[in-house]
C-alpha positions as CSV (number, residue, x, y, z in Angstrom):
1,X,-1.2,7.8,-22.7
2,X,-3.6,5.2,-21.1
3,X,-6.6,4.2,-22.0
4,X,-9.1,6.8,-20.2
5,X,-12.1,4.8,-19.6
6,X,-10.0,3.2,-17.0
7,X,-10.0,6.2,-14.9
8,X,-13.3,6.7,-15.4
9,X,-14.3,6.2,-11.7
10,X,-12.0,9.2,-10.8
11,X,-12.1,11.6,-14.3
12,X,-15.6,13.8,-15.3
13,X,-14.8,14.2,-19.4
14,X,-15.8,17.2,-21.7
15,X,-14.8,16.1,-24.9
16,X,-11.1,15.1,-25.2
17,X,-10.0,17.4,-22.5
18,X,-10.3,16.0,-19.1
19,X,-11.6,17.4,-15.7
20,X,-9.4,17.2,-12.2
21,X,-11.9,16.0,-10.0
22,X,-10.9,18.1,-7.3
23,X,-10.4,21.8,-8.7
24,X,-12.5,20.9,-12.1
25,X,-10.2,22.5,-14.3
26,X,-9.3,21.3,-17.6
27,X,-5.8,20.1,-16.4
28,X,-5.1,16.9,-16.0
29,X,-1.9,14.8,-17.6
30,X,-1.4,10.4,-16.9
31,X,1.2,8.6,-16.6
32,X,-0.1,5.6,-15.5
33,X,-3.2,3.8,-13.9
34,X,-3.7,5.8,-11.0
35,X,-1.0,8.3,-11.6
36,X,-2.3,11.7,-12.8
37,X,-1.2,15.2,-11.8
38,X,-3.3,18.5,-12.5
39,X,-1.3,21.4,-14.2
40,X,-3.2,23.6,-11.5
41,X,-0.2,24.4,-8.9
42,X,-3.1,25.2,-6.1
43,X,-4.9,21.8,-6.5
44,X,-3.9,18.6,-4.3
45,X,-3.4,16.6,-7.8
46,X,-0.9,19.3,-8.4
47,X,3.1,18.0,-9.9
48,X,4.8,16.6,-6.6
49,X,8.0,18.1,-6.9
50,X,9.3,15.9,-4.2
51,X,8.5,12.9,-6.0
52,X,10.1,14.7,-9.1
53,X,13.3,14.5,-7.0
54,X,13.1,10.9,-6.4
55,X,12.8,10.0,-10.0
56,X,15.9,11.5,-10.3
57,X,18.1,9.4,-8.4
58,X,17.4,10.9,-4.7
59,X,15.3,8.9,-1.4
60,X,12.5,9.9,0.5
61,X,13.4,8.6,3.5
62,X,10.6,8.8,6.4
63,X,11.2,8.7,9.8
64,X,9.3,7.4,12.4
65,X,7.6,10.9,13.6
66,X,6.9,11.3,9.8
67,X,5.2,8.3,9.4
68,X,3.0,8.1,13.0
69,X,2.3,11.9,11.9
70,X,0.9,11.3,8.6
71,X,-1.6,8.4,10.0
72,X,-2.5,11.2,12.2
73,X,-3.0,13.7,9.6
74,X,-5.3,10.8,7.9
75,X,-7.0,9.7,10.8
76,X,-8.3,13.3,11.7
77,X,-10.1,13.4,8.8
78,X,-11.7,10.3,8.6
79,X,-12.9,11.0,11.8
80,X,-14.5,14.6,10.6
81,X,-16.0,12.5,7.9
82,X,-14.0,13.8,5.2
83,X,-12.5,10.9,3.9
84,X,-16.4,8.5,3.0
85,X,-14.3,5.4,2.6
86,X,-13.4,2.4,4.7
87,X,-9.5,2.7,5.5
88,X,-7.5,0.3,7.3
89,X,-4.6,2.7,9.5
90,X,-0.9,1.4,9.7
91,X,0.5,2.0,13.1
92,X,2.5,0.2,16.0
93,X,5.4,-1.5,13.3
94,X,7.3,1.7,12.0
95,X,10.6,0.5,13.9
96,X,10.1,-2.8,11.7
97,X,9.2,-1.4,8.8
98,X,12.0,1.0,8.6
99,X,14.5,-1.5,9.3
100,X,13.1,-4.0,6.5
101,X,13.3,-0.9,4.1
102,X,17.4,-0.9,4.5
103,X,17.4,-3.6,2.1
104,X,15.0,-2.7,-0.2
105,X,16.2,-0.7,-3.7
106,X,14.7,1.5,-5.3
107,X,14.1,-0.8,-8.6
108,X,13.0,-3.4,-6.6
109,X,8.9,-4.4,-6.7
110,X,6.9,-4.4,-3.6
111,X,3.9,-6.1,-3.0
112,X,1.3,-4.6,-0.5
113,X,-1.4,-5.3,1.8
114,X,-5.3,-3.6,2.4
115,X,-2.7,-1.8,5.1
116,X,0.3,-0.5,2.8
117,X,-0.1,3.4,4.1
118,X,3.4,2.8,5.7
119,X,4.9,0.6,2.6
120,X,4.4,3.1,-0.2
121,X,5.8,6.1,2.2
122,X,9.0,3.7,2.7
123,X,9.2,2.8,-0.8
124,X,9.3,6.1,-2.0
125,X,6.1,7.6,-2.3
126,X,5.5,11.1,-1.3
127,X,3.0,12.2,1.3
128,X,1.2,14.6,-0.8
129,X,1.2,11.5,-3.2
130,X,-0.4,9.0,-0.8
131,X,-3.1,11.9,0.7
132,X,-4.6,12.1,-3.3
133,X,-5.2,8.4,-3.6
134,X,-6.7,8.2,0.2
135,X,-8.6,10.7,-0.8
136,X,-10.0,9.4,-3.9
137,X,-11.3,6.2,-2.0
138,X,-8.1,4.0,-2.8
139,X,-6.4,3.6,0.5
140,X,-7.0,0.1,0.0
141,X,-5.9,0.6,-3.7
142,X,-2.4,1.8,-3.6
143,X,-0.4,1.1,-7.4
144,X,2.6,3.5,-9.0
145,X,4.3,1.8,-11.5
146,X,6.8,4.5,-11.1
147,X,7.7,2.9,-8.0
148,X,7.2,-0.8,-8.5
149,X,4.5,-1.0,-6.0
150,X,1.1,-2.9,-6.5
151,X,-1.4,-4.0,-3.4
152,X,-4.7,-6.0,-3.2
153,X,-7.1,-6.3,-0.8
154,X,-7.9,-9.5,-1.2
155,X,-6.1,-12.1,1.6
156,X,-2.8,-13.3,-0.7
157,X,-4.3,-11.8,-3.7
158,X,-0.8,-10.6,-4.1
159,X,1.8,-13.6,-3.5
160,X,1.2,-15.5,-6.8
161,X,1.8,-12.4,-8.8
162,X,5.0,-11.9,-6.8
163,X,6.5,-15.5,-7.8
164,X,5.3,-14.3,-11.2
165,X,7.3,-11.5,-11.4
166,X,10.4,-12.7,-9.4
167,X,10.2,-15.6,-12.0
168,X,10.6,-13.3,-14.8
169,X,13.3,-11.2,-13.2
170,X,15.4,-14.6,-12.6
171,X,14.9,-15.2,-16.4
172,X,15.8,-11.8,-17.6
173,X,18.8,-12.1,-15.2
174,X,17.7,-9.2,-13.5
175,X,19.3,-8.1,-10.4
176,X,15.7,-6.2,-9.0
177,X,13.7,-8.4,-5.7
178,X,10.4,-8.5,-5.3
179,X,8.9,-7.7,-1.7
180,X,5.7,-9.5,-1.0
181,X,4.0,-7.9,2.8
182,X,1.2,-10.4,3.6
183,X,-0.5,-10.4,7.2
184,X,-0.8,-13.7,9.2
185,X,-4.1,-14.2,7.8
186,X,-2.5,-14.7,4.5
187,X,0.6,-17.6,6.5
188,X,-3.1,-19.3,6.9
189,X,-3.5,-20.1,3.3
190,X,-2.6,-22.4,1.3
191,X,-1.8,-20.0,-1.8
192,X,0.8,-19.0,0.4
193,X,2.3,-22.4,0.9
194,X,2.3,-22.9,-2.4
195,X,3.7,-19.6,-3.3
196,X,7.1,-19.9,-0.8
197,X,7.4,-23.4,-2.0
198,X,7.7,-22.6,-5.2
199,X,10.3,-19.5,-5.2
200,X,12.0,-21.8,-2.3
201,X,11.9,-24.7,-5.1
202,X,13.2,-22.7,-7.7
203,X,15.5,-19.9,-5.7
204,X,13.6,-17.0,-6.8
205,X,14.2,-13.6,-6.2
206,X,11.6,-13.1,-3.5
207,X,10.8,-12.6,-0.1
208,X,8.1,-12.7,2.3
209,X,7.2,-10.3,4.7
210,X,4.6,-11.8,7.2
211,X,3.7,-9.0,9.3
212,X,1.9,-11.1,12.5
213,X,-0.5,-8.2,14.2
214,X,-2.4,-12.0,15.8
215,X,-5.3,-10.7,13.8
216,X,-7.0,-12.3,10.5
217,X,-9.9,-9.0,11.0
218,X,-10.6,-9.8,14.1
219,X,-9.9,-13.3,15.2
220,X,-6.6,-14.3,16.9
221,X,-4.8,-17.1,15.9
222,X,-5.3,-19.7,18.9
223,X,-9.1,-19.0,17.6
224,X,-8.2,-19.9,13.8
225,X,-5.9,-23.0,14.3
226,X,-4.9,-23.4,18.0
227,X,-1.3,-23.3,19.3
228,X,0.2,-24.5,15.7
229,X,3.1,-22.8,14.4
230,X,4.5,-22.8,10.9
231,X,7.9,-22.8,10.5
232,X,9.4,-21.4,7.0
233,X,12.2,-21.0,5.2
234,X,14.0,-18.1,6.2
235,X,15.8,-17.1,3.2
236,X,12.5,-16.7,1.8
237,X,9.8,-15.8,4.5
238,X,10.5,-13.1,7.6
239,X,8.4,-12.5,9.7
240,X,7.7,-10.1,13.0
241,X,5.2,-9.0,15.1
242,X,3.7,-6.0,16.4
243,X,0.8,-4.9,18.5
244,X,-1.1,-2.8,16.3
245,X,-2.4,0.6,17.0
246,X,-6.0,1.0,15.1
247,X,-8.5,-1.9,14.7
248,X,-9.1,-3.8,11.9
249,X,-10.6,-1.2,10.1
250,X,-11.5,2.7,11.3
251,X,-10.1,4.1,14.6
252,X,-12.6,2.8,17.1
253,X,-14.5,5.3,16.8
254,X,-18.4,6.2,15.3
255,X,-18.1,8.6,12.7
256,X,-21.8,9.9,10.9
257,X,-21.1,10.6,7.6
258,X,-24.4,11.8,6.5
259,X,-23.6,14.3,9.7
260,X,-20.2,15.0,9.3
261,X,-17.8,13.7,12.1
262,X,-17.6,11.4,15.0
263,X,-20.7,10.7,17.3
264,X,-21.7,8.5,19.7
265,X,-22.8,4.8,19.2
């Protein structure tokens, strides 16, 4: 059992039992931060038996269809206003995506992005799964421990805590990866060159995955440094690019929350 106070932004208490915030029923079990399921069967924090079946030893595997339909399914409501919080929408790289996933295990780590929708779907993550947190105002916030999956929003707030943990696998001998996504903002930073030349330095067990939409928010790269190009290792950094289907953040469109849906500007 975890500590509850951490949960406190999504949990009403009532003595030692605790509240679902979405059916307010006194049924909630943890497993940890930010994994909690609701004993009520007709609730959307309800068990995921589909995830049950991956923790058994089977795969989720998402196609492309699945995954463009799901960012539909998402971006529907945010545009009815039912979902009051910033999200950033994944779309135009599920051909990459999938094929990156080939080689990533199950027991491997992955790191993610203010954009992981796609990542924790391909890592494993059920649909019903990802819909809760979106919902709860962590799009942006995406953790399961039962999966090995952490993100930050914050540009390469993720890429020293990968060397971190690929540096502990290499000691335990361990023969888990870590996946670190970063955006070409992050290839900008010089955390990041001082990330890959470390787990270059010290052969670690971790790649990055620089997924080049030509877009730190909303500024291109000839904007941000001009025609240069950095060239990397590839045995530790991949990268590919993609022309992205949403903006930066929202679908384009007005939505009036106080009003309920989209409007005009």
């Amino acid at each position: 059992m975890i500590r509850k106070e951490i949960l406190a932004i999504d949990l009403m208490h009532e003595g030692d039992r605790d509240i679902c915030p979405n059916c307010g029923k006194h049924s909630l079990k943890f497993y940890d931060i930010g994994d909690m399921e609701c004993n009520n069967k007709n609730c959307l924090y309800a068990e995921d038996a589909e995830f049950n079946e991956y923790k058994k030893g089977g795969k989720i595997k998402m196609n492309k269809k699945q995954l463009i339909n799901f960012e539909k399914k998402i971006v529907k409501q945010w545009e009815n206003a039912e979902i009051p919080y910033p999200i950033h929408f994944s779309g135009g790289n599920e051909d990459e995506l999938i094929e990156i996933f080939k080689d990533i295990k199950k027991e491997d780590y992955v790191f993610s992005t203010h954009r992981g929708h796609y990542h924790f779907l391909l890592k494993g993550g059920t649909e019903k799964e990802l819909e809760k947190i979106i919902k709860r105002g962590d799009s942006m916030h995406l953790f399961s421990k039962k999966l090995n999956f952490l993100t930050s929003s914050i540009v390469s707030g993720c890429v020293a805590i990968a060397v971190g943990v690929a540096w502990a696998l290499k000691r335990k001998e361990s023969k888990q990866k870590v996946w670190c996504f970063v955006g070409d903002g992050t290839e900008d930073e010089g955390h990041f060159y001082e990330a890959v030349k470390y787990i270059d330095g010290h052969d670690l067990p971790c790649t990055f995955i620089v997924e080049d939409n030509d877009r730190s928010v909303d500024t291109p790269k000839i904007e941000r440094y001009g025609t240069a190009v950095m060239v990397w290792n590839k045995d530790y950094v991949k990268k590919y690019f993609y022309e992205p289907t949403f903006p930066h953040v929202g679908t384009g469109k007005f939505v009036n929350f106080k009003n309920g849906g989209s409007g005009g500007m």
